[in-house]
C-alpha positions as a Markdown table, in Angstrom:
| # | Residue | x | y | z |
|---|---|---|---|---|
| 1 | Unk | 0.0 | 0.0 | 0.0 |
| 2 | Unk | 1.3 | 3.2 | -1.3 |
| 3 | Unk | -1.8 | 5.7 | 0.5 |
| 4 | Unk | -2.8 | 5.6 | 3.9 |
| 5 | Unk | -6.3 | 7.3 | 4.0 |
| 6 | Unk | -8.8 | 7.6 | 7.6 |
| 7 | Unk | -11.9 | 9.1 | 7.7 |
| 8 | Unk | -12.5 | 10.4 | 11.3 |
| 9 | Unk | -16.4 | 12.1 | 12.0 |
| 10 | Unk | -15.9 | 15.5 | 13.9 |
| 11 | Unk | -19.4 | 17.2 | 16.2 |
| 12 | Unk | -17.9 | 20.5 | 15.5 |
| 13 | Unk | -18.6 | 22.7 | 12.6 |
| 14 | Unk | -17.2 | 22.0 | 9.0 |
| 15 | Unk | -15.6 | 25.7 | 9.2 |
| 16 | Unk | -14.3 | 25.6 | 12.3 |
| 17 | Unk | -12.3 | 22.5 | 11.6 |
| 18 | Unk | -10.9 | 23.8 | 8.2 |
| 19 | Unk | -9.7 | 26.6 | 10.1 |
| 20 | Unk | -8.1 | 24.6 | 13.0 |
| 21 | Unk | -6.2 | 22.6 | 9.6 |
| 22 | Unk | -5.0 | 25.4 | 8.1 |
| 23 | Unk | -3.4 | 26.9 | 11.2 |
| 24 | Unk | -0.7 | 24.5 | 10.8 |
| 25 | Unk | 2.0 | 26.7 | 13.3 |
| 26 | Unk | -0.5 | 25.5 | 15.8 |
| 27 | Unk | -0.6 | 21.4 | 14.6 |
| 28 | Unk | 1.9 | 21.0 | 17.3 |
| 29 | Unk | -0.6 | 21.8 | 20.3 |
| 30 | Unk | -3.3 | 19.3 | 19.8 |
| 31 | Unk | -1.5 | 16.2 | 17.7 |
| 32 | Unk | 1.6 | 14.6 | 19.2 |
| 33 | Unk | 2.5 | 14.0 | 15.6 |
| 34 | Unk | 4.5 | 17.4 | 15.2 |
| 35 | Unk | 7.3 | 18.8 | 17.0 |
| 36 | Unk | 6.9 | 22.0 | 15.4 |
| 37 | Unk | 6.0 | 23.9 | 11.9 |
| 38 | Unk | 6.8 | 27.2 | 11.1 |
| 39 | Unk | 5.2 | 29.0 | 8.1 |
| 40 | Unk | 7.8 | 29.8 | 5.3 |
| 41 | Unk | 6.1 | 32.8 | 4.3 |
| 42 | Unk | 3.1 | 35.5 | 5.9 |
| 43 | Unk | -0.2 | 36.0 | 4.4 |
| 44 | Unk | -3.0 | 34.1 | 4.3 |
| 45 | Unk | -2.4 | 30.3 | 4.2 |
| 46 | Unk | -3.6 | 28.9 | 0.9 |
| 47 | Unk | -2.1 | 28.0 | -2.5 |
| 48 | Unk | 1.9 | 28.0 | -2.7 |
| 49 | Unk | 2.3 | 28.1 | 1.4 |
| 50 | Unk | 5.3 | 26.3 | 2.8 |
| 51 | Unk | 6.0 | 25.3 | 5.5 |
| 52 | Unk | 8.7 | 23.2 | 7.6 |
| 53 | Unk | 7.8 | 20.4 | 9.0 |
| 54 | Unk | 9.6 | 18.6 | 12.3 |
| 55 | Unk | 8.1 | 15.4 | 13.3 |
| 56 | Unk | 9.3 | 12.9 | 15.7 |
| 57 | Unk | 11.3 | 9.9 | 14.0 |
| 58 | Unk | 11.2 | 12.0 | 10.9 |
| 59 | Unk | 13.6 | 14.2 | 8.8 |
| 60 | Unk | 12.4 | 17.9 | 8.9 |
| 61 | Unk | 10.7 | 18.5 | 5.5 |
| 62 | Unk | 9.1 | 21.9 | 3.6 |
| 63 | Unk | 5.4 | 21.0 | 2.5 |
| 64 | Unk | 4.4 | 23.1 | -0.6 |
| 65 | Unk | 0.2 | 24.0 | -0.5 |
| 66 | Unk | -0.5 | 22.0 | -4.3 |
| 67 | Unk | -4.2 | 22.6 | -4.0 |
| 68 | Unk | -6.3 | 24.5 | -1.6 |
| 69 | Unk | -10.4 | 24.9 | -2.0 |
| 70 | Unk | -11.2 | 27.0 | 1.3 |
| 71 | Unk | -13.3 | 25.3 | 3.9 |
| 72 | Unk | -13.4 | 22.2 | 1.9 |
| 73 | Unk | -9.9 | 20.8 | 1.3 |
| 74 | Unk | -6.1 | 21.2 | 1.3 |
| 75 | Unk | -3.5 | 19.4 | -0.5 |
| 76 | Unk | 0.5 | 19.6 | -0.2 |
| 77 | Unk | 3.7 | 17.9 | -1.3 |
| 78 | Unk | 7.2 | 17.5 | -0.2 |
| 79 | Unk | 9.8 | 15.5 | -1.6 |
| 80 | Unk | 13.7 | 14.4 | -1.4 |
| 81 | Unk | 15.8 | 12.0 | -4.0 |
| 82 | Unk | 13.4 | 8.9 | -5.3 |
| 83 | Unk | 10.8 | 9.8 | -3.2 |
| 84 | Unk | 7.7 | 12.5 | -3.0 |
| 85 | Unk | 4.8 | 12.5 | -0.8 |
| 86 | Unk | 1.7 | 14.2 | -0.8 |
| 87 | Unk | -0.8 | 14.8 | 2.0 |
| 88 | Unk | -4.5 | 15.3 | 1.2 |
| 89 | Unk | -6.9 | 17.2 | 4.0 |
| 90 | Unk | -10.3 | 17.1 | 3.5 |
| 91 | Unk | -13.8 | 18.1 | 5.2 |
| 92 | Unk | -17.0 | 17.7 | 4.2 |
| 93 | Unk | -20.2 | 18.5 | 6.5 |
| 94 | Unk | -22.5 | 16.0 | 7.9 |
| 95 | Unk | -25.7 | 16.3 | 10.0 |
| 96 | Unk | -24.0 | 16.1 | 13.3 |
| 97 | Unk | -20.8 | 18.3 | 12.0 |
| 98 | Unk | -18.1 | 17.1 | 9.8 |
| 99 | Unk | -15.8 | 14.1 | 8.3 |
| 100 | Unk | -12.3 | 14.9 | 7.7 |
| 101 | Unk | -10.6 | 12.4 | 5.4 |
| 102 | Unk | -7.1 | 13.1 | 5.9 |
| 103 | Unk | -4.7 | 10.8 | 3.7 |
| 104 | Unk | -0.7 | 10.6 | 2.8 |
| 105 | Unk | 0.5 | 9.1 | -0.7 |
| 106 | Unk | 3.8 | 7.7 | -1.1 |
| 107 | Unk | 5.5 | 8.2 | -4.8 |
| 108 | Unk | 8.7 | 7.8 | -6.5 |
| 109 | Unk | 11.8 | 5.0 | -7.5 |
| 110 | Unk | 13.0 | 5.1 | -3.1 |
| 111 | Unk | 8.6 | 4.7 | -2.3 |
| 112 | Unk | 9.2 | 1.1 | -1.3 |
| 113 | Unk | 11.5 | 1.4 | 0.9 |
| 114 | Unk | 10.5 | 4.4 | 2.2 |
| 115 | Unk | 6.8 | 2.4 | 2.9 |
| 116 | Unk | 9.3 | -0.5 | 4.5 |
| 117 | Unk | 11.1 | 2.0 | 6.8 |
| 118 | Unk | 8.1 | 4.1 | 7.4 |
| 119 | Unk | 4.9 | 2.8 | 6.6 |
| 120 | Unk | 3.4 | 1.8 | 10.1 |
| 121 | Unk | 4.7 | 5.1 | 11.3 |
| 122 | Unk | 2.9 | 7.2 | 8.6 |
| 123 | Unk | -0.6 | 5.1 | 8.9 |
| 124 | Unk | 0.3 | 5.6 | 13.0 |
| 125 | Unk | 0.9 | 9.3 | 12.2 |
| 126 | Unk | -2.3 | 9.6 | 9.8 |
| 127 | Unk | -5.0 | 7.9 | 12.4 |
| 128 | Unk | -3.1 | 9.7 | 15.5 |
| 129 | Unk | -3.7 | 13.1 | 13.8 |
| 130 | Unk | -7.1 | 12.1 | 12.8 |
| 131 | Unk | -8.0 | 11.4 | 16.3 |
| 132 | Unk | -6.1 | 14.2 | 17.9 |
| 133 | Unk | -8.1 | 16.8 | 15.2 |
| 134 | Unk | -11.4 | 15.6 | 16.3 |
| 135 | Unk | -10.5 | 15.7 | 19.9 |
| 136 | Unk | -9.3 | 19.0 | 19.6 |
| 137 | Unk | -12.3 | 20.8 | 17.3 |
| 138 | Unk | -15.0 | 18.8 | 20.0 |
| 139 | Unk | -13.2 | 20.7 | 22.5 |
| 140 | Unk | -13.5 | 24.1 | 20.9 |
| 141 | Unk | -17.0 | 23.5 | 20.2 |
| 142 | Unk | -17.4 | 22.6 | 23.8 |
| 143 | Unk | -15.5 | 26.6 | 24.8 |
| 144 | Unk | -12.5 | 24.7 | 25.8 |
| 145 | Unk | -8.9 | 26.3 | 24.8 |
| 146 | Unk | -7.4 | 22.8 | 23.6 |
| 147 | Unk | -8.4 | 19.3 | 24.3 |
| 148 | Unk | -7.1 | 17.4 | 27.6 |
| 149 | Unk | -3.8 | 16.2 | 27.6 |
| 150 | Unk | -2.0 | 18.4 | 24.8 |
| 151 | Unk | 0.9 | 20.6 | 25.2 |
| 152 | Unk | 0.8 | 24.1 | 25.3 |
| 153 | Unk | 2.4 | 26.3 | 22.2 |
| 154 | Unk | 6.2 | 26.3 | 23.0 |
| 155 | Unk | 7.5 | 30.1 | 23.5 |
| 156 | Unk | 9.3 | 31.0 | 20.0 |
């Protein structure tokens, strides 16, 4: 398997959840998944945004935004020698709030043994950050700061 892909159902609104994804400086305060990301440029995040990437067990990486509709998805790509990976973001409203499909393709001549190095760490990653968004957004809807058990933003 070259994409790992979980759908995770959200009670908070569609909009509010698109918001919490594109604040990616802030990934590292509800998901365990990221030690830190730092925006490459200001303005609005959308379309051509990088960022830098630090995740435990990983190498740091820049993400490039490839495809951005707002409130509905976002899609970006980094890449290194043999091997390029793209990460898709998506949310789509339900009756009780939202689904967020959130998914990670592996490409390129070094994918498989990137997937054999890596490949239960990126589903781990994928279903953590699933889990971790949901708890997070349920929390805001519920007028909390940040769900239990999350870290605090570090002090640039």
């Amino acid at each position: 398997m070259s994409t790992f892909n979980i759908a995770e159902d959200i009670l908070a609104e569609p909009k509010t959840v698109f918001t919490v994804l594109c604040d990616v400086e802030r990934w590292p305060n509800w998901t365990p998944t990221m030690t830190q990301v730092r925006r490459l440029e200001g303005g609005a995040f959308g379309l051509g945004s990088r960022a830098e990437v630090q995740q435990p067990k990983l190498k740091t990486a820049v993400w490039t935004v490839s495809e951005f509709e707002p409130d509905r998805n976002f899609t970006w790509r980094t890449g290194a020698a043999g091997v390029r990976m793209t990460a898709a973001h998506e949310v789509e409203a339900t009756r009780s709030g939202c689904r967020v499909t959130l998914s990670v393709d592996v490409e390129g001549w070094l994918r498989g043994i990137v997937l054999l190095l890596y490949g239960r760490l990126i589903n781990e990653y994928v279903a953590m950050e699933a889990r971790s968004l949901a708890s997070h957004c349920e929390a805001l809807t519920r007028g909390q700061k940040q769900a239990p058990g999350y870290r605090a933003a570090a002090a640039p």
